[in-house]
C-alpha positions in Angstrom: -11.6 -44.3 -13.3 -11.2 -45.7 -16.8 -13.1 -43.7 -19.7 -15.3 -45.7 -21.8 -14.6 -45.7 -25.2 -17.6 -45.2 -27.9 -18.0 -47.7 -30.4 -15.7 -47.1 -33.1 -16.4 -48.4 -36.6 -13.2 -49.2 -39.0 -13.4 -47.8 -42.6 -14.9 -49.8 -45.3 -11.5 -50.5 -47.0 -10.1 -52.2 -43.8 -13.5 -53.9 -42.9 -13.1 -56.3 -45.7 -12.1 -60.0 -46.0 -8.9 -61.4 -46.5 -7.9 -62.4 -50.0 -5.9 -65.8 -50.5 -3.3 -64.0 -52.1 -3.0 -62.0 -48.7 -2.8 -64.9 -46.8 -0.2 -66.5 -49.0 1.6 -63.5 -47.6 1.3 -63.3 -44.0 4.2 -64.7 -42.0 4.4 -65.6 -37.9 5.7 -62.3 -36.1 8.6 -64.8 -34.9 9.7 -64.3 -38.6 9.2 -60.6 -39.1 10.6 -59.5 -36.0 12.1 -61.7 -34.0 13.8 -59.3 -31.5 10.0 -57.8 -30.8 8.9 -61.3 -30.1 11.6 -62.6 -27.9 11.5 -58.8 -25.4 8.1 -59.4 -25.5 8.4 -63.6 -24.0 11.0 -61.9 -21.7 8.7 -59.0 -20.5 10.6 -56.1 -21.6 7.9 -54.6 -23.4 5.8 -52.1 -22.2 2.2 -53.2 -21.6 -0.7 -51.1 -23.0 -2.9 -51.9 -20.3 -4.4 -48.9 -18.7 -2.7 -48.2 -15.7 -5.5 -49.4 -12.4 -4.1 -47.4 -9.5 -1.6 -44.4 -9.0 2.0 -45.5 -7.6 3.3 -44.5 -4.4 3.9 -40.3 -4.6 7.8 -39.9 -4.9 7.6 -37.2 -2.0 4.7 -37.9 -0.1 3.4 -34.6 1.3 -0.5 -35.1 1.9 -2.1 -37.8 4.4 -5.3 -39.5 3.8 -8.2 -39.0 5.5 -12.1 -39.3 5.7 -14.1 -36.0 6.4 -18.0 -35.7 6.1 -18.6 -31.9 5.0 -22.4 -30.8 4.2 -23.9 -31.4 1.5 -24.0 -27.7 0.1 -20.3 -26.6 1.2 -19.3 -29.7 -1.5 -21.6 -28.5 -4.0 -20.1 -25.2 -3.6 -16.7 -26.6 -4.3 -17.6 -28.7 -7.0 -19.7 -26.5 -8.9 -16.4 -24.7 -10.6 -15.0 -27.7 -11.6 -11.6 -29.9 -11.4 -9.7 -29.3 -8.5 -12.4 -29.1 -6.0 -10.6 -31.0 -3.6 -7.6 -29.1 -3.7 -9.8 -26.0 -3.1 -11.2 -27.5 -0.1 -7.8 -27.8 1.2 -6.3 -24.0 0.2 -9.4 -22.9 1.7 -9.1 -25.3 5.5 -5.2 -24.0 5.0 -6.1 -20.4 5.3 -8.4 -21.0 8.2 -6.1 -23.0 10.0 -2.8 -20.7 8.8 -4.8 -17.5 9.2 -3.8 -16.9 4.8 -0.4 -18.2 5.2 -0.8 -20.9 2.8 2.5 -22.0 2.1 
């Protein structure tokens, strides 16, 4: 899930309207850096879009799956934190494995 960023406000010195002197200045990218604009028409670029989705695992070792667990046995999980779901498994592991997790 994306974060949601807070509004952020830019300094007073970069808040402030463009003089015609500055203008006079400016110049198309396509001038300044022509090799940035081209990769970027061919795609080459890296995009700075937040990635939606995980990619595939490069050795996939867990399965997917759909449990209902009761309410409190979650809570107890989740109540220390990140990782819970990983707990859940060490812990469904060693039942199964009678403590030989790995």
């Amino acid at each position: 899930m994306a974060r949601k960023r807070k509004n952020q406000t830019l300094p007073e010195a970069e808040d402030r309207p463009l003089t015609k002197e500055m203008l006079e200045k400016m110049r198309p990218a396509s001038e300044v850096v022509p090799e940035i604009v081209e990769a970027h028409a061919r795609g080459e670029l890296a995009r700075n879009e937040p990635r939606r989705f995980r990619g595939p695992q490069k050795k996939p070792t867990k399965v997917q799956t759909t449990i209902r667990l009761d309410a409190d046995v979650v809570a107890h999980f989740k109540k220390s934190g990140r990782g819970w779901q990983s707990r859940i498994n060490t812990a469904l592991r060693n039942t199964a494995f009678g403590g030989n997790a790995d």
